[in-house]
N, CA, C and O atoms as a Tripos MOL2 file, in Angstrom:
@<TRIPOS>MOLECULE
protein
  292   291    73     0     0
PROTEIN
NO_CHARGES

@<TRIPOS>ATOM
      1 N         -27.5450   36.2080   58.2320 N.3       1 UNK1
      2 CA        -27.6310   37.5080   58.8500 C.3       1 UNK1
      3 C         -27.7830   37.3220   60.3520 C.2       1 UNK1
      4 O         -28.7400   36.7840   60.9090 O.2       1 UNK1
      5 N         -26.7660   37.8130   60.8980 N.am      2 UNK2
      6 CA        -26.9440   37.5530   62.4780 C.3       2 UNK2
      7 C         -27.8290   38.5930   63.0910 C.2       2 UNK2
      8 O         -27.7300   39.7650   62.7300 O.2       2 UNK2
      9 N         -28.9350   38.1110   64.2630 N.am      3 UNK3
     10 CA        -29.8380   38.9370   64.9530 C.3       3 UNK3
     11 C         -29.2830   38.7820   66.5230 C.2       3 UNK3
     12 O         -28.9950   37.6430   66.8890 O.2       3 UNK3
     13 N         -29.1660   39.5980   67.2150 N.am      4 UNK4
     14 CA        -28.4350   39.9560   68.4400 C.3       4 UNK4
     15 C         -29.2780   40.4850   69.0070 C.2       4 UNK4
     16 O         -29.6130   41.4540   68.3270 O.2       4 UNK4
     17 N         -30.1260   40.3970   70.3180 N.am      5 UNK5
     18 CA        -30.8800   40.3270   71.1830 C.3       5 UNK5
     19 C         -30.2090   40.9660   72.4110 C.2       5 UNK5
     20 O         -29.1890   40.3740   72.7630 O.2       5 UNK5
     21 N         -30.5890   42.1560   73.2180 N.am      6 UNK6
     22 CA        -29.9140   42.4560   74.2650 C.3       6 UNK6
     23 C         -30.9730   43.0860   74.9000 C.2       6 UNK6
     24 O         -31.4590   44.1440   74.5000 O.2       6 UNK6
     25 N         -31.4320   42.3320   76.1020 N.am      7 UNK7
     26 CA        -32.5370   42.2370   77.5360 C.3       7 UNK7
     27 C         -31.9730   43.3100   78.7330 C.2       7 UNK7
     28 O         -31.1500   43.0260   79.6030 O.2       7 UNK7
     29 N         -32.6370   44.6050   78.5360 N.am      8 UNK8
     30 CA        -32.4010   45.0040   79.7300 C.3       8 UNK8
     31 C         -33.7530   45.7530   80.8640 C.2       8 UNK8
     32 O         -34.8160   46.3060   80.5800 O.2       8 UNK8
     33 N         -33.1140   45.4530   82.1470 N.am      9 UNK9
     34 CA        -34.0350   45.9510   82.8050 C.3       9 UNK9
     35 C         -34.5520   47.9830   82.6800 C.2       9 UNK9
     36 O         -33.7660   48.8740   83.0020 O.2       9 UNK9
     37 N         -35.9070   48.2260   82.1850 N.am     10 UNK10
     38 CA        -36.0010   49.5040   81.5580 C.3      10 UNK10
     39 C         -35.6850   50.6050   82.6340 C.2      10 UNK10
     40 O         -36.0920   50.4240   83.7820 O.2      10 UNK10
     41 N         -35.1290   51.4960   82.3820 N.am     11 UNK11
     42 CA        -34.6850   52.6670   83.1890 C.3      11 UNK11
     43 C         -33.2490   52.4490   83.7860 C.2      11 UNK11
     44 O         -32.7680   53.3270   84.5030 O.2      11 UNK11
     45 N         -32.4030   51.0510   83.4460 N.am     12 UNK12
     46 CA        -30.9310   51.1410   83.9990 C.3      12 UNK12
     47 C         -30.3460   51.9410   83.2940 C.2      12 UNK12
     48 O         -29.9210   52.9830   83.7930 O.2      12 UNK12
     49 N         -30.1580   51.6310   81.8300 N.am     13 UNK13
     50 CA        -29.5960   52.2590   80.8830 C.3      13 UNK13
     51 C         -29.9510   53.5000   80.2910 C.2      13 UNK13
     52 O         -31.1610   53.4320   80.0770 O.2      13 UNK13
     53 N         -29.4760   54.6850   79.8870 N.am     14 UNK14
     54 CA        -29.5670   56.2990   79.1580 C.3      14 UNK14
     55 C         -29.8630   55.2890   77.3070 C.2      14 UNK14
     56 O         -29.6620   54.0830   77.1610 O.2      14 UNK14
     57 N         -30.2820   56.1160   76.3550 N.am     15 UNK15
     58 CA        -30.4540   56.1060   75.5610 C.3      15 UNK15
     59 C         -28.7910   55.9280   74.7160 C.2      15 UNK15
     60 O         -28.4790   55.0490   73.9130 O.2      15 UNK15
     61 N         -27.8680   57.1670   75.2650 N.am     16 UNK16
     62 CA        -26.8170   57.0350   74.6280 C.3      16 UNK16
     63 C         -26.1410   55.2380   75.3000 C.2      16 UNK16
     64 O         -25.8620   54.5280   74.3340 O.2      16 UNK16
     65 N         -25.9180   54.6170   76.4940 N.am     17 UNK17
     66 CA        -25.5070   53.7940   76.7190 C.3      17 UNK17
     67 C         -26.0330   52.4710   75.5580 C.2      17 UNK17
     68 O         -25.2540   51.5260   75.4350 O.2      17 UNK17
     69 N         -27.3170   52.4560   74.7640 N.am     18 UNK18
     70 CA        -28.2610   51.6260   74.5750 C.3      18 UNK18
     71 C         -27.3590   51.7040   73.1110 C.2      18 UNK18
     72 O         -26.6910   50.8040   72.6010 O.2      18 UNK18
     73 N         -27.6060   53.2570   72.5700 N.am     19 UNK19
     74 CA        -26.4710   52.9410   71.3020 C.3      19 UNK19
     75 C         -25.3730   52.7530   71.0140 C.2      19 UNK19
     76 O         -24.8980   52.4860   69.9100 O.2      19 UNK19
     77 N         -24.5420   52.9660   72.6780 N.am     20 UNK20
     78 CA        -23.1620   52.1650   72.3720 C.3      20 UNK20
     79 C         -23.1420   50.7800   72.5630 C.2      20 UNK20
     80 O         -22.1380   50.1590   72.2130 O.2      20 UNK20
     81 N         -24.3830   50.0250   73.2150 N.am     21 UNK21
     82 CA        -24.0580   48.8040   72.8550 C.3      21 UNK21
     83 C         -24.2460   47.9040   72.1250 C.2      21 UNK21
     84 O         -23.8550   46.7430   72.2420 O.2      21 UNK21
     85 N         -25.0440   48.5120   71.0750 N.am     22 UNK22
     86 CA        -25.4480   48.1760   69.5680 C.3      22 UNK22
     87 C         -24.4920   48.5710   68.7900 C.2      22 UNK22
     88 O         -24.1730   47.6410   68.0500 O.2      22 UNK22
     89 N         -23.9300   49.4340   68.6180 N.am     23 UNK23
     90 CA        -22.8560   49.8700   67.5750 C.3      23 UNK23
     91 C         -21.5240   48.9150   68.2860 C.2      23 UNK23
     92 O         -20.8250   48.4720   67.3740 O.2      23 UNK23
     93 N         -21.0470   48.5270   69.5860 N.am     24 UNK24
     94 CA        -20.2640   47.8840   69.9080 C.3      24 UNK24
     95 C         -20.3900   46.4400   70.0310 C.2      24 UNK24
     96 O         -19.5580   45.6080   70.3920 O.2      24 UNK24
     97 N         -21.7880   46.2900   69.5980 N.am     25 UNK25
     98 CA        -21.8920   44.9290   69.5160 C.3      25 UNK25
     99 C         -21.8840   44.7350   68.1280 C.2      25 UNK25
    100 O         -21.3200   43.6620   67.9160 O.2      25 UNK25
    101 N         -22.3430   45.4100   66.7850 N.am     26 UNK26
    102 CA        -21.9830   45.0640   65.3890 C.3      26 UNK26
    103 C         -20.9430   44.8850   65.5680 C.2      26 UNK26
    104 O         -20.7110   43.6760   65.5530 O.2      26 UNK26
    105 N         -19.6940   45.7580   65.8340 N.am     27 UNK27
    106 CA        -18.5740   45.7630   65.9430 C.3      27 UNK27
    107 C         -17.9250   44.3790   66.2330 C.2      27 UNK27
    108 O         -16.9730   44.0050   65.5470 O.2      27 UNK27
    109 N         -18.2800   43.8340   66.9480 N.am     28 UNK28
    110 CA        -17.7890   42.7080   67.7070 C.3      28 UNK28
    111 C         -18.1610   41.3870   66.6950 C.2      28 UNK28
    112 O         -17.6720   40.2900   66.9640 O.2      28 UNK28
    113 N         -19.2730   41.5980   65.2300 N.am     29 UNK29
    114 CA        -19.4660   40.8480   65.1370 C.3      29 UNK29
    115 C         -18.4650   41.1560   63.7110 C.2      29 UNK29
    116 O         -17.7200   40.2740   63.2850 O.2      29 UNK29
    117 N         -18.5510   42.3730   63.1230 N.am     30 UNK30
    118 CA        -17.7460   42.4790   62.5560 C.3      30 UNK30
    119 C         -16.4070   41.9850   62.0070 C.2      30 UNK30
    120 O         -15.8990   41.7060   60.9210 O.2      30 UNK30
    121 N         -15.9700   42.0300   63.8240 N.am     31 UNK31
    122 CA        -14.3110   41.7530   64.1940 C.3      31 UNK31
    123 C         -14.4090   39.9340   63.7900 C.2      31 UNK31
    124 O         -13.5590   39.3300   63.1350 O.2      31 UNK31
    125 N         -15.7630   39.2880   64.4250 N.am     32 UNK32
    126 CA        -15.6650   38.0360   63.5890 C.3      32 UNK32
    127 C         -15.0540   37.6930   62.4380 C.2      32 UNK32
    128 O         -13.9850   37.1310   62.2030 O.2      32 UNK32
    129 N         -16.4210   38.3800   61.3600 N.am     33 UNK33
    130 CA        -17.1450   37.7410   60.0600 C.3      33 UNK33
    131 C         -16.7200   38.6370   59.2390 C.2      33 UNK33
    132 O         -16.7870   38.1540   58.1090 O.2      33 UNK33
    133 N         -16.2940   39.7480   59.2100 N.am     34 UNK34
    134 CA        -15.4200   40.8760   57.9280 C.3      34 UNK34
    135 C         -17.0200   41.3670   58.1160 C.2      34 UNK34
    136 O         -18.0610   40.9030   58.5820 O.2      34 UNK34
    137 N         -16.5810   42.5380   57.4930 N.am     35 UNK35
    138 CA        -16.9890   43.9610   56.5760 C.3      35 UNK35
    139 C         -18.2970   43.6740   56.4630 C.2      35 UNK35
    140 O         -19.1770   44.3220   57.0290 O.2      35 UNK35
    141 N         -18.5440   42.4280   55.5310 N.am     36 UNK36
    142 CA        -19.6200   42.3780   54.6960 C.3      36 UNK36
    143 C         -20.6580   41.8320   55.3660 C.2      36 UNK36
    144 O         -21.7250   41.5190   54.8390 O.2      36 UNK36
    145 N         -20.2990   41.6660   56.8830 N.am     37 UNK37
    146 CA        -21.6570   41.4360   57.6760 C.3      37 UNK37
    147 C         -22.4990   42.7660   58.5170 C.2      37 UNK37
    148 O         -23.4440   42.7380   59.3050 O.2      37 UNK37
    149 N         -21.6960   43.8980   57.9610 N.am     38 UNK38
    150 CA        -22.0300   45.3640   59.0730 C.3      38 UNK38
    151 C         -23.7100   45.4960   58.7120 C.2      38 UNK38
    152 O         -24.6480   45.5560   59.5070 O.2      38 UNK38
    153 N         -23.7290   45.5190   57.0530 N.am     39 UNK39
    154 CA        -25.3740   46.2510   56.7540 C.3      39 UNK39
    155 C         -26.5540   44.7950   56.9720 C.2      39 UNK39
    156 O         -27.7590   44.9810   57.1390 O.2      39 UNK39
    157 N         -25.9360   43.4370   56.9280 N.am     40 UNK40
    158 CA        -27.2800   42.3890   57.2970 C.3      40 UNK40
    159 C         -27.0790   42.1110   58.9890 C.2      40 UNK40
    160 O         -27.9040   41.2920   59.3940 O.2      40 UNK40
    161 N         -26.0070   42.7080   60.2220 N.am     41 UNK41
    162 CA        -26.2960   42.5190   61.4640 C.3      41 UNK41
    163 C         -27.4510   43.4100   62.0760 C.2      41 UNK41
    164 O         -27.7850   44.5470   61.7450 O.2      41 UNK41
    165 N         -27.9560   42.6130   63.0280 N.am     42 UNK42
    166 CA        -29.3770   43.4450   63.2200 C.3      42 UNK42
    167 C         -29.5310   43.4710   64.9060 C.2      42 UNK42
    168 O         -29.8410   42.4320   65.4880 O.2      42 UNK42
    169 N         -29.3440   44.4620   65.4930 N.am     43 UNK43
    170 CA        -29.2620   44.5530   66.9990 C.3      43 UNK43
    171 C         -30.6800   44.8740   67.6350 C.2      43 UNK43
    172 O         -31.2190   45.8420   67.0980 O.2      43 UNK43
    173 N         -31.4370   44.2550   68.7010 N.am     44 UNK44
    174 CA        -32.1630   44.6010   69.1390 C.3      44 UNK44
    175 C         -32.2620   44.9230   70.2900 C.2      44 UNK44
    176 O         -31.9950   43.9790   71.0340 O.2      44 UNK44
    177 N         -32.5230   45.8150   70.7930 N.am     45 UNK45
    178 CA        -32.2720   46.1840   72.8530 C.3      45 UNK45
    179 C         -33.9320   46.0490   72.7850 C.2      45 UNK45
    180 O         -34.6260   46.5050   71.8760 O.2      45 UNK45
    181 N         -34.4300   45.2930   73.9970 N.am     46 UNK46
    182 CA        -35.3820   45.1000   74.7810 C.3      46 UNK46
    183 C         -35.6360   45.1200   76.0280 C.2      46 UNK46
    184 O         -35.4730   44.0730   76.6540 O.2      46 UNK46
    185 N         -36.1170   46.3550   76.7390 N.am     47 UNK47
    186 CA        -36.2890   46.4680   77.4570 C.3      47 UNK47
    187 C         -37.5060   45.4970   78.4790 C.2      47 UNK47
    188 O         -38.6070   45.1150   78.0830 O.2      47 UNK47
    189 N         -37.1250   45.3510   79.3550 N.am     48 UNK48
    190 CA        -38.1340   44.4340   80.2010 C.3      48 UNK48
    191 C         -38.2930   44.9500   81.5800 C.2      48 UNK48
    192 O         -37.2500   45.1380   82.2050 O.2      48 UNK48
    193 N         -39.6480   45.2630   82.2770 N.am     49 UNK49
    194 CA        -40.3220   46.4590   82.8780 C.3      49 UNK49
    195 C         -39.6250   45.9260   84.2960 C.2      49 UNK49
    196 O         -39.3890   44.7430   84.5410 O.2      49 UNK49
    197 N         -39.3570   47.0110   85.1440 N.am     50 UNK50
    198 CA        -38.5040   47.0640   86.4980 C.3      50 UNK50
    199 C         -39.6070   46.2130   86.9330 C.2      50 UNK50
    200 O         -40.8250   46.2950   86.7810 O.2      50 UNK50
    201 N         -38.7830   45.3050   87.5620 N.am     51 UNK51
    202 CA        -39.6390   43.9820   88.2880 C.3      51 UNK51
    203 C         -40.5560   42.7520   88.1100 C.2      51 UNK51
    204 O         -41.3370   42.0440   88.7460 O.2      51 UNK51
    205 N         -39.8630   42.9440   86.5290 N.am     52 UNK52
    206 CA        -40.4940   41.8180   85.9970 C.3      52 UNK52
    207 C         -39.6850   40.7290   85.3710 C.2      52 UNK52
    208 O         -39.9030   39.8050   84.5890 O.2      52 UNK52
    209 N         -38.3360   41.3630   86.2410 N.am     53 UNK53
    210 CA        -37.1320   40.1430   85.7470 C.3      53 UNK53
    211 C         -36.6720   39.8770   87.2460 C.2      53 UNK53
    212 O         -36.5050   40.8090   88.0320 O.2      53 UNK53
    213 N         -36.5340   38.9300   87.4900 N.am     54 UNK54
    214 CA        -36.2350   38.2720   88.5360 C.3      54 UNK54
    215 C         -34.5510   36.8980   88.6840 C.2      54 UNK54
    216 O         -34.2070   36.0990   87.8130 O.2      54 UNK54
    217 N         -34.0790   37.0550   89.6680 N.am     55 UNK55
    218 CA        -32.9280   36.2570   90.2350 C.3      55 UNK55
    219 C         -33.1780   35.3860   91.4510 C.2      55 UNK55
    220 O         -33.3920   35.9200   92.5400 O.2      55 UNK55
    221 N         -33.1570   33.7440   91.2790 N.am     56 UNK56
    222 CA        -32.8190   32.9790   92.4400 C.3      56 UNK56
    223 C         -34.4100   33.7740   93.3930 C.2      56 UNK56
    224 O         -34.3690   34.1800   94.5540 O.2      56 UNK56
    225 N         -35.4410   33.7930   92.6340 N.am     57 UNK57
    226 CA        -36.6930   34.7800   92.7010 C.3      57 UNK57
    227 C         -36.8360   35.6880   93.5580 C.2      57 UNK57
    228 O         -37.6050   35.4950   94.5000 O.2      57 UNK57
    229 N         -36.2500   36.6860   93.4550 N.am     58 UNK58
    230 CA        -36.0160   37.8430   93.7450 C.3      58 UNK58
    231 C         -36.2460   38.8770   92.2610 C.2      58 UNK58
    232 O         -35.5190   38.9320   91.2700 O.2      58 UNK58
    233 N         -37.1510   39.4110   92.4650 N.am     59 UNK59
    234 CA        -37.3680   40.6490   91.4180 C.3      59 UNK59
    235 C         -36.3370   41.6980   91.6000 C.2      59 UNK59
    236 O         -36.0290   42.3050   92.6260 O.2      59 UNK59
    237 N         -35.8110   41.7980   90.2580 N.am     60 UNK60
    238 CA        -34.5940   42.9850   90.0180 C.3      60 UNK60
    239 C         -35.5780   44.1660   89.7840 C.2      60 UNK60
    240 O         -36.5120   43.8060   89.0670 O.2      60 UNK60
    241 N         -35.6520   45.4540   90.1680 N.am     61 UNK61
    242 CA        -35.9900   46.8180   90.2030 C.3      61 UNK61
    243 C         -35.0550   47.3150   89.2760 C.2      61 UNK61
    244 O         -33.9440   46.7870   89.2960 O.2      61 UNK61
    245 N         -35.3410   48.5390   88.1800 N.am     62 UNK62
    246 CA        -34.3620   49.6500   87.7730 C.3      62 UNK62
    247 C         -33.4200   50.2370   89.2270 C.2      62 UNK62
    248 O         -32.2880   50.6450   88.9670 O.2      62 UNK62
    249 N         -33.7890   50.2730   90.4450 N.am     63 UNK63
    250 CA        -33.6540   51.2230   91.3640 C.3      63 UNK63
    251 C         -32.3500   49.4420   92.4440 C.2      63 UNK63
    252 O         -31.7010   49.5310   93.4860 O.2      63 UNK63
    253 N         -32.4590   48.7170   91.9000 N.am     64 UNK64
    254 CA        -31.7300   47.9790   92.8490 C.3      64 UNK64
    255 C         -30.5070   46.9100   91.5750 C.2      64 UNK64
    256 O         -29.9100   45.8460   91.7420 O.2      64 UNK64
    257 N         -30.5610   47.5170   90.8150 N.am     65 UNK65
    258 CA        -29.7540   47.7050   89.8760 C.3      65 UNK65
    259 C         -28.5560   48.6690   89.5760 C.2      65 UNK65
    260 O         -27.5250   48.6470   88.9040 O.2      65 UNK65
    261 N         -28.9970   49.2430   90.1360 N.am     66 UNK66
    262 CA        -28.0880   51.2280   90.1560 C.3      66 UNK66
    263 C         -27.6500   50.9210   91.5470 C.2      66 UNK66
    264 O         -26.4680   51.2560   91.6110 O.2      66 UNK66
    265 N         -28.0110   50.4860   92.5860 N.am     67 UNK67
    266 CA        -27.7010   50.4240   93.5080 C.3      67 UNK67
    267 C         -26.5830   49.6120   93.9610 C.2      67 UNK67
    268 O         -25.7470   49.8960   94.8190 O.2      67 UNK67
    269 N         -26.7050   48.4320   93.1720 N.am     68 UNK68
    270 CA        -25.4570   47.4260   93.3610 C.3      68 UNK68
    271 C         -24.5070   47.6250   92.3050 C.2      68 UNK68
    272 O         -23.5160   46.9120   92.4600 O.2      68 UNK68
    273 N         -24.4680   48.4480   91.1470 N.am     69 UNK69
    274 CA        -23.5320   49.0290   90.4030 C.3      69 UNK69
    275 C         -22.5280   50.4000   91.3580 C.2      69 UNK69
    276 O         -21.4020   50.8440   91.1300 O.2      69 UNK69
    277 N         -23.3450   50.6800   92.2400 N.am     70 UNK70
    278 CA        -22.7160   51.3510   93.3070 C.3      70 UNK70
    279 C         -21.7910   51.2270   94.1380 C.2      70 UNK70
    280 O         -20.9140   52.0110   94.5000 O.2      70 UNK70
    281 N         -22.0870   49.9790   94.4820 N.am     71 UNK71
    282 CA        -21.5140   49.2100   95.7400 C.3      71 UNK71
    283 C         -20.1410   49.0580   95.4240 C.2      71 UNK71
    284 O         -19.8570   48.7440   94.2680 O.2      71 UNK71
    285 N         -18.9830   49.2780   96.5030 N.am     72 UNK72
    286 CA        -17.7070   48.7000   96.0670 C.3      72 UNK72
    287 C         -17.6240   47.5890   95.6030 C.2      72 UNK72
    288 O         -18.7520   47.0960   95.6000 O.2      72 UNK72
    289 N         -16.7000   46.7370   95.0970 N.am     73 UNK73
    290 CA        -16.4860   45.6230   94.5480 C.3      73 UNK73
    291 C         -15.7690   44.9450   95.5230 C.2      73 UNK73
    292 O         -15.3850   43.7930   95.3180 O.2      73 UNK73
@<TRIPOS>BOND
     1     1     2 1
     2     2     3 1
     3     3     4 2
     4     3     5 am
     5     5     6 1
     6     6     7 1
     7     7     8 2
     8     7     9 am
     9     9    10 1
    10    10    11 1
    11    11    12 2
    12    11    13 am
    13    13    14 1
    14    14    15 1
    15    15    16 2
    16    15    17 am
    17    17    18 1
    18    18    19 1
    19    19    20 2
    20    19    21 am
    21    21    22 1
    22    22    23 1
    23    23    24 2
    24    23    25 am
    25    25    26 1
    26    26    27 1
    27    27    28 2
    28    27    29 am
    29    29    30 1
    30    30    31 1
    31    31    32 2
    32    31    33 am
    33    33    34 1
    34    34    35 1
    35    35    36 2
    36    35    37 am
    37    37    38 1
    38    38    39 1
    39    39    40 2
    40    39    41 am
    41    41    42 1
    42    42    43 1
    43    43    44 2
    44    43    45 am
    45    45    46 1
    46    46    47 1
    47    47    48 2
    48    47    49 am
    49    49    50 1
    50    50    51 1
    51    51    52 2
    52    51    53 am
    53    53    54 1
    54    54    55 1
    55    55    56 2
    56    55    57 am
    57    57    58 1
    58    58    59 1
    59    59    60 2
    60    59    61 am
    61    61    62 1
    62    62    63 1
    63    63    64 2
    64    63    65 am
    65    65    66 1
    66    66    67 1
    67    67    68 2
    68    67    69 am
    69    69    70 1
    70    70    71 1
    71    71    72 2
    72    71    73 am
    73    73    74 1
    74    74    75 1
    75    75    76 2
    76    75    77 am
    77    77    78 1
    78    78    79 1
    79    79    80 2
    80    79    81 am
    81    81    82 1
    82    82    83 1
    83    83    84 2
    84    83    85 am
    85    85    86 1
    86    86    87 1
    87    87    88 2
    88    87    89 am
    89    89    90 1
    90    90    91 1
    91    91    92 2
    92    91    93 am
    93    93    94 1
    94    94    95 1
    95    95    96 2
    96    95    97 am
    97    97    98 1
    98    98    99 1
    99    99   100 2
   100    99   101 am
   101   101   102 1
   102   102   103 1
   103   103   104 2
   104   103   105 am
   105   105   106 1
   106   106   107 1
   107   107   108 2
   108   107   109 am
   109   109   110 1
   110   110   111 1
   111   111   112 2
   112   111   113 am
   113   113   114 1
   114   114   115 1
   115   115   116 2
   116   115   117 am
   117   117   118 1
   118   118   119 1
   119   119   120 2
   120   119   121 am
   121   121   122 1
   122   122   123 1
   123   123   124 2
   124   123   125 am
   125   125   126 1
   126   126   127 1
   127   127   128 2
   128   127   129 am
   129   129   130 1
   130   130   131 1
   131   131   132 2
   132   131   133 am
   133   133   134 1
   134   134   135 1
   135   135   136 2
   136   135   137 am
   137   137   138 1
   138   138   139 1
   139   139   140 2
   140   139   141 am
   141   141   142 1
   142   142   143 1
   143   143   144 2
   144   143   145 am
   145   145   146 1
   146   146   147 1
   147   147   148 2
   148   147   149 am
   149   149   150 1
   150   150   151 1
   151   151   152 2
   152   151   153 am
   153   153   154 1
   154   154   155 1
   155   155   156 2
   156   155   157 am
   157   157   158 1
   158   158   159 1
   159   159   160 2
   160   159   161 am
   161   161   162 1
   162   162   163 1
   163   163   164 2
   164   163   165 am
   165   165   166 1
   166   166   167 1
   167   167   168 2
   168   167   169 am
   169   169   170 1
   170   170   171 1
   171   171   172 2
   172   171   173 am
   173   173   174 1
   174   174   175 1
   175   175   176 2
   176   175   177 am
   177   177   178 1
   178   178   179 1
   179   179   180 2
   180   179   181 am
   181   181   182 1
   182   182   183 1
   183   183   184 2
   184   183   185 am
   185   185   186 1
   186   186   187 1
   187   187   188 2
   188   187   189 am
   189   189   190 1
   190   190   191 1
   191   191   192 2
   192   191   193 am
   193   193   194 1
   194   194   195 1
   195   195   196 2
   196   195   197 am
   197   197   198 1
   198   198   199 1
   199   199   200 2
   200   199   201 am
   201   201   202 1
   202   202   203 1
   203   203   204 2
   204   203   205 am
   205   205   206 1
   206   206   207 1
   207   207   208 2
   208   207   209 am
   209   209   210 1
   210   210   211 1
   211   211   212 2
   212   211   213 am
   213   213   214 1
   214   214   215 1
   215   215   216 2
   216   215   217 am
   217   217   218 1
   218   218   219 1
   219   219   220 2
   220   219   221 am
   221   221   222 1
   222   222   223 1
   223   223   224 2
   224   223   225 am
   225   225   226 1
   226   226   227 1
   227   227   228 2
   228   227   229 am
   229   229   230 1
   230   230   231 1
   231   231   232 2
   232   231   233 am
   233   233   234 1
   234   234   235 1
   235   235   236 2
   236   235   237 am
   237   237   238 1
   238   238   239 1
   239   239   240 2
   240   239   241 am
   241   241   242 1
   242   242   243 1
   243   243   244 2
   244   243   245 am
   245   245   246 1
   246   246   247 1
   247   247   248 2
   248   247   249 am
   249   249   250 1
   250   250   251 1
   251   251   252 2
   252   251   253 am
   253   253   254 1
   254   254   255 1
   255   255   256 2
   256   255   257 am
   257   257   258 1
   258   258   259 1
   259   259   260 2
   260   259   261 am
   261   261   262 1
   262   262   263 1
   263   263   264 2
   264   263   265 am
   265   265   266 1
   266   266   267 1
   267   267   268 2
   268   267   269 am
   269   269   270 1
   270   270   271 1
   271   271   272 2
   272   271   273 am
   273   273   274 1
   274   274   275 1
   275   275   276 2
   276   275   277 am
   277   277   278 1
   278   278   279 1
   279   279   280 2
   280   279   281 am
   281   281   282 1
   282   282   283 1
   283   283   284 2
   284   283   285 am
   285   285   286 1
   286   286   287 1
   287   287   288 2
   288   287   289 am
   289   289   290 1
   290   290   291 1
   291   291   292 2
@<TRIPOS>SUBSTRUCTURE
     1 UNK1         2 RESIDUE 1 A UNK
     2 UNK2         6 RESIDUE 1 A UNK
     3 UNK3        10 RESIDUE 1 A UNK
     4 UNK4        14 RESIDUE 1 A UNK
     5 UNK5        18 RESIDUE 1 A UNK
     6 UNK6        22 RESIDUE 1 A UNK
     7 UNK7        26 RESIDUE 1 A UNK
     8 UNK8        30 RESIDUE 1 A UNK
     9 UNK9        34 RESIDUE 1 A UNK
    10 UNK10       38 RESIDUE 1 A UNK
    11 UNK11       42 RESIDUE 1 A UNK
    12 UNK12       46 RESIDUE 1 A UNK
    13 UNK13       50 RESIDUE 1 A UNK
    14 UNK14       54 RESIDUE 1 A UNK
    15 UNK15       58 RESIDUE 1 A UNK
    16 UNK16       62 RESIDUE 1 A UNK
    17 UNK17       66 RESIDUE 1 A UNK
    18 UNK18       70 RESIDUE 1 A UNK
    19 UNK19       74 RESIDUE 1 A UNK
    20 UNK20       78 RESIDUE 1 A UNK
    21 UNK21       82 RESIDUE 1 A UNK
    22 UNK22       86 RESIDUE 1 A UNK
    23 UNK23       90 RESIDUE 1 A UNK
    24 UNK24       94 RESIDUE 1 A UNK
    25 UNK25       98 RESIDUE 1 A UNK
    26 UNK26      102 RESIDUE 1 A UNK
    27 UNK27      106 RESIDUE 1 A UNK
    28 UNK28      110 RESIDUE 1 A UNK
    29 UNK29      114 RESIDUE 1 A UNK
    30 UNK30      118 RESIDUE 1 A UNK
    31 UNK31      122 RESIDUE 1 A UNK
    32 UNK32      126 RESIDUE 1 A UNK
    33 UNK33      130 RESIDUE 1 A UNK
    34 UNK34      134 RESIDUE 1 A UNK
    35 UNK35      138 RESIDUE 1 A UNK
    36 UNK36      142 RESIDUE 1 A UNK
    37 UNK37      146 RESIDUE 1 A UNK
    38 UNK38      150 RESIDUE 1 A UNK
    39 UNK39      154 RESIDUE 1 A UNK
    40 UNK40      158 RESIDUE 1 A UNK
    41 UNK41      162 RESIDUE 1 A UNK
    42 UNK42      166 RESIDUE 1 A UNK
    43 UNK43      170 RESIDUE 1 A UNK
    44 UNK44      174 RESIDUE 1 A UNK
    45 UNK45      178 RESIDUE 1 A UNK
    46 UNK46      182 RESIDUE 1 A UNK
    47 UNK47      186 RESIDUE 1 A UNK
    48 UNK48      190 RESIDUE 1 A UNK
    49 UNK49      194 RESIDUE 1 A UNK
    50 UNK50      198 RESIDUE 1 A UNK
    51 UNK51      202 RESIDUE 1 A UNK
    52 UNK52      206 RESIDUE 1 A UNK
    53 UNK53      210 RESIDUE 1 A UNK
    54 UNK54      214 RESIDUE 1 A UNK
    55 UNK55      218 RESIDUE 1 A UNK
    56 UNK56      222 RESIDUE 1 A UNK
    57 UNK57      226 RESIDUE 1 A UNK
    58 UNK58      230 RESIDUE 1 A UNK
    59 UNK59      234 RESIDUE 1 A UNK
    60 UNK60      238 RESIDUE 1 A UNK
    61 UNK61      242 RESIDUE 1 A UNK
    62 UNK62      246 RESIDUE 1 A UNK
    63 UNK63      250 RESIDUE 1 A UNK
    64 UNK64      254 RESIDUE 1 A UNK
    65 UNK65      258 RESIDUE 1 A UNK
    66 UNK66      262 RESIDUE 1 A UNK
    67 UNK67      266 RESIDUE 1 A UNK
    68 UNK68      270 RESIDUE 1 A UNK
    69 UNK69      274 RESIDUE 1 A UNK
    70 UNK70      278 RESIDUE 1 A UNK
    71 UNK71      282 RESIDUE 1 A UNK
    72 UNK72      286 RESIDUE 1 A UNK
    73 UNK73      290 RESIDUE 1 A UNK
């Protein structure tokens, strides 16, 4: 039974974004392993509190997250 783990910083994501990426991530595992893995895959979203995840140590914010999703590319 596969368990799928997905870490995000709390307040980036809406509630609806959180269940499309659980239902699109069974999906994906689906597209693997057939059918008969939909009811034992088990998705978990975990949120982890604005500024308590950090880069190259720099603390990521909910608020500097949204911000560089902003930014042109």
């Amino acid at each position: 039974m596969p368990l799928v783990d997905i870490e995000l910083i709390e307040g980036v994501f809406d509630d609806d974004q959180k269940q499309r990426m659980i239902r699109d991530v069974t999906e994906a595992m689906v597209g693997v392993e057939g059918e008969a893995l939909r009811g034992v895959t088990w998705v978990r979203v975990q949120e982890i509190p604005s500024g308590a995840w950090a880069i190259g140590g720099k603390p990521l914010t909910a608020d500097s997250v949204r911000a560089a999703r902003s930014e042109p590319a």
